[in-house]
NUKETI-520182 format. One record per residue (C-alpha): y, x negated, z. Coordinates in steps of 0.1 Angstrom, whole numbers, padded with zeros to 4 digits, always signed. Layout:
YXZ...
//
This chain:
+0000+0000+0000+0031-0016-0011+0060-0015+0014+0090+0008+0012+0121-0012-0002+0149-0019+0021+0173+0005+0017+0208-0001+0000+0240-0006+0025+0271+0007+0008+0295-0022+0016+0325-0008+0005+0315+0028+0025+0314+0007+0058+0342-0009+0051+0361+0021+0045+0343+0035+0073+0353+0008+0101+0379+0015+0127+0410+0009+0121+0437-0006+0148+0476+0006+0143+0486-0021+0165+0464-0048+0151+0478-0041+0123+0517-0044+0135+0508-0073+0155+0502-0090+0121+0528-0076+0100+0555-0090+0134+0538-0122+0133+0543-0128+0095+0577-0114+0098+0587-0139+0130+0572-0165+0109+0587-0160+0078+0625-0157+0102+0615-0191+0120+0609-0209+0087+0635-0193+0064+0663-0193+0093+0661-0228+0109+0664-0263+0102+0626-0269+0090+0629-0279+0053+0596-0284+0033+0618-0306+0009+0623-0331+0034+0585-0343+0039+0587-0353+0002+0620-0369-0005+0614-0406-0017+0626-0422+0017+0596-0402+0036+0574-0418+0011+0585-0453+0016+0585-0451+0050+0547-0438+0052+0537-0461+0031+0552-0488+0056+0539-0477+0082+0504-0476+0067+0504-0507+0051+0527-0531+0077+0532-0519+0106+0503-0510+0119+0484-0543+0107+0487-0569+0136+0514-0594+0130+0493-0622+0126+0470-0611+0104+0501-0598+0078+0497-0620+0045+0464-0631+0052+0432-0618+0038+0420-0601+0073+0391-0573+0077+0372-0554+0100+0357-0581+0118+0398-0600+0124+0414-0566+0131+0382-0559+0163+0389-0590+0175+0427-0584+0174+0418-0548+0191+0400-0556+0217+0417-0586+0225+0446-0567+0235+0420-0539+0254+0416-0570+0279+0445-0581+0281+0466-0547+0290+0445-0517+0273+0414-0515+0297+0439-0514+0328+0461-0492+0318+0433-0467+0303+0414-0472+0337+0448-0460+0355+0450-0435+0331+0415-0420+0340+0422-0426+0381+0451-0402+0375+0432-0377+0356+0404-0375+0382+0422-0376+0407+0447-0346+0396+0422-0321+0382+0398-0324+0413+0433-0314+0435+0437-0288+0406+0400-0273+0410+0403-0272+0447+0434-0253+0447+0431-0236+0419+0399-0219+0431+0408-0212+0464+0437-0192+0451+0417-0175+0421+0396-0156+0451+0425-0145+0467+0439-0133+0432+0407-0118+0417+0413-0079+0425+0374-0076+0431+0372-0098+0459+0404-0098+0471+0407-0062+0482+0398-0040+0512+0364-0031+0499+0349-0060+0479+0321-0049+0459+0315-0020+0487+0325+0018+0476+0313+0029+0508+0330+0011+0536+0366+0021+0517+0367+0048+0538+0367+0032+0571+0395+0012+0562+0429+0019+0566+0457+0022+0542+0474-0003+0561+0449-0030+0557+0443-0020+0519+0481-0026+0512+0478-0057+0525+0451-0071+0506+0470-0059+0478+0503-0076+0487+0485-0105+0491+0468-0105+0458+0498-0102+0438+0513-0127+0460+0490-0146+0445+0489-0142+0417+0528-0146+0413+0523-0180+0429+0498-0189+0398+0521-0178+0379+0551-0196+0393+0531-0230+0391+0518-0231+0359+0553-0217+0341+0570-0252+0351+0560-0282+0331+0540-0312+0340+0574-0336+0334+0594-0310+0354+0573-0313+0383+0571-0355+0377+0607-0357+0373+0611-0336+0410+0580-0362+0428+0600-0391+0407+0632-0386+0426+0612-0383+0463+0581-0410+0460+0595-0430+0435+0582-0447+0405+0542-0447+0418+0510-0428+0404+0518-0401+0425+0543-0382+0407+0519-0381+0377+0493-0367+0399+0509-0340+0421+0525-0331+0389+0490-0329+0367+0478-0312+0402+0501-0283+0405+0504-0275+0370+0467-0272+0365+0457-0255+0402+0481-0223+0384+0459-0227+0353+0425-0228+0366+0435-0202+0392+0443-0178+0369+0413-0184+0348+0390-0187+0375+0406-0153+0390+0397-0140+0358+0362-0152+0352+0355-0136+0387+0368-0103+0379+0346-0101+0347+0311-0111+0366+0283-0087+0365+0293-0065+0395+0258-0057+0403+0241-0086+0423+0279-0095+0442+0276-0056+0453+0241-0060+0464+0251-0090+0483+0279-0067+0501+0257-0040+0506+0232-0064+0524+0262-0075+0548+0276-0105+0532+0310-0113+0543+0341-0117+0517+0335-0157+0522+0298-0153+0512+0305-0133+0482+0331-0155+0468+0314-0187+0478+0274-0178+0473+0277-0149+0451+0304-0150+0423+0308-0189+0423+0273-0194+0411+0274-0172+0385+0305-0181+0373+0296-0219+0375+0290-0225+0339+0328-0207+0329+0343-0224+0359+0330-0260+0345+0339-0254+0311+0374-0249+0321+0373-0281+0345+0366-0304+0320+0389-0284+0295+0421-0292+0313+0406-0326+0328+0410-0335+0287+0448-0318+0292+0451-0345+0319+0441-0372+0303+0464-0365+0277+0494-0357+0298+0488-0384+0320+0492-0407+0292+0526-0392+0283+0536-0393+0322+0528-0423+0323+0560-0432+0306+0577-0425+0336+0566-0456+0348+0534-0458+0356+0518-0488+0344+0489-0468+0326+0487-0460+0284+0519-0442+0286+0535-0468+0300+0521-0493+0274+0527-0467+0246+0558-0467+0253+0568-0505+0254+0550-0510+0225+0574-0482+0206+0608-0500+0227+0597-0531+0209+0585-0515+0177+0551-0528+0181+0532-0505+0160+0500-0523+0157+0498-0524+0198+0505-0491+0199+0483-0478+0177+0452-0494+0197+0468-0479+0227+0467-0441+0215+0431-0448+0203+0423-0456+0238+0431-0426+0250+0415-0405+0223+0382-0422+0235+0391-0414+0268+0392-0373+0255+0363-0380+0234+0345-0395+0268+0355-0367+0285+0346-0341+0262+0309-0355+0258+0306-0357+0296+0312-0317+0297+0290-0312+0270+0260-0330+0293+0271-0315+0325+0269-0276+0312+0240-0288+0295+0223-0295+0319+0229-0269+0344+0223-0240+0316+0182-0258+0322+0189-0261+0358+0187-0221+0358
//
């Protein structure tokens, strides 16, 4: 018995059959209209990335100023330009890449600390005067629920306070009180990331399976025990991706504080541009890319492994 054919999907009857969204819709026709405005009505001018001048100055930059000084005229490779490289990696590079990554560790573990401490008092589901438990709201009072809710939004405009000021706005504040050390860079990093990952984290919690957290209330866990045993395992996986998501923002923002002063890339960075050293500062920022590289492949191993831990 031969088997019945498939039958035929009429693409273009789904198509027109799909749901349509009015304000998807206007949300694309205002974006194409804001960005028509921004590029018609500023100063941004395709002509000038093609004038002759832009041209030359490329090809400079390609072909002599990034080529180490004393290896210009000379018939040099890969082999002459490594040694050049890494030569300068032990002489300043390694140093200021291993301050680099001090600060970054350093200011995202004070950023996933605070941040997740605040993200529980934040997340509406735990933070509330009947987490996860219909049946005790009733022997609460509406004092106590106000207050849990006073305190959540509290919170939540605290997340939102530190994460609208910029990393340099908070380094340039620490700058003027601890002067030029690492610390600026890292209270800075610190605070600016803790409003980040609070938020997220607050928001991750929110969205968990409400099921085994309820159970866990029901069985007479406290608010402590479901944030801490309940909703933080099974949010581990998010929580992590977002660590080592802004530990990468770190890494790169510490590089750019770091021309405050601190002797780390940054700093290097931007000698090297004061001086117009363009070969040095080329191996500089390629430092730091392996640093985010470094960083990115260690996430990749850590969620790896705990999605076989489970």
């Amino acid at each position: 018995m031969s088997p019945r054919p498939a039958p035929r999907i009429d693409v273009d009857a789904l198509r027109r059959a799909r749901p349509r969204s009015t304000l998807l819709r206007f949300s694309v026709v205002a974006l194409g209209a804001l960005v028509a405005y921004a590029w018609l009505s500023g100063d941004i001018h395709v002509d000038d990335l093609f004038t002759a001048r832009r041209h030359e100055n490329l090809v400079r930059f390609a072909t002599v100023d990034v080529v180490p000084f004393a290896l210009r005229g000379t018939d040099w490779g890969a082999a002459q330009y490594f040694e050049f490289a890494w030569g300068l990696a032990l002489d300043r590079g390694l140093s200021g890449l291993g301050s680099t990554l001090a600060i970054s560790v350093l200011a995202i573990v004070l950023a996933a600390a605070g941040g997740l401490a605040l993200a529980f008092l934040a997340a509406r589901n735990v933070a509330t005067a009947a987490p996860f438990g219909e049946r005790v709201l009733h022997d609460r009072s509406r004092s106590v629920a106000l207050a849990w809710t006073t305190l959540s939004s509290a919170v939540r405009g605290a997340l939102i306070l530190l994460r609208a000021i910029p990393e340099y706005v908070w380094a340039f504040l620490f700058l003027a009180m601890f002067g030029t050390s690492a610390w600026p860079a890292v209270l800075a990093l610190a605070i600016h990331n803790s409003g980040i990952l609070g938020k997220l984290d607050a928001e991750t919690t929110e969205n968990l399976d409400p099921r085994p957290l309820a159970a866990l209330r029901n069985a007479g866990g406290t608010r402590a025990q479901i944030a801490w045993l309940g909703a933080l395992p099974l949010a581990a996986n998010r929580l992590l991706l977002y660590f080592f998501y802004r530990f990468e923002t770190c890494v790169r923002e510490a590089t750019v504080l770091g021309m405050l002063g601190v002797v780390s890339l940054g700093y290097w960075i931007q000698d090297s541009r004061a001086k117009q050293y363009y070969d040095e500062m080329v191996v500089f920022v390629a430092l730091g890319a392996l640093l985010v590289l470094a960083a990115d492949l260690a996430s990749a191993v850590v969620r790896r492994a705990l999605r076989r831990a489970r």
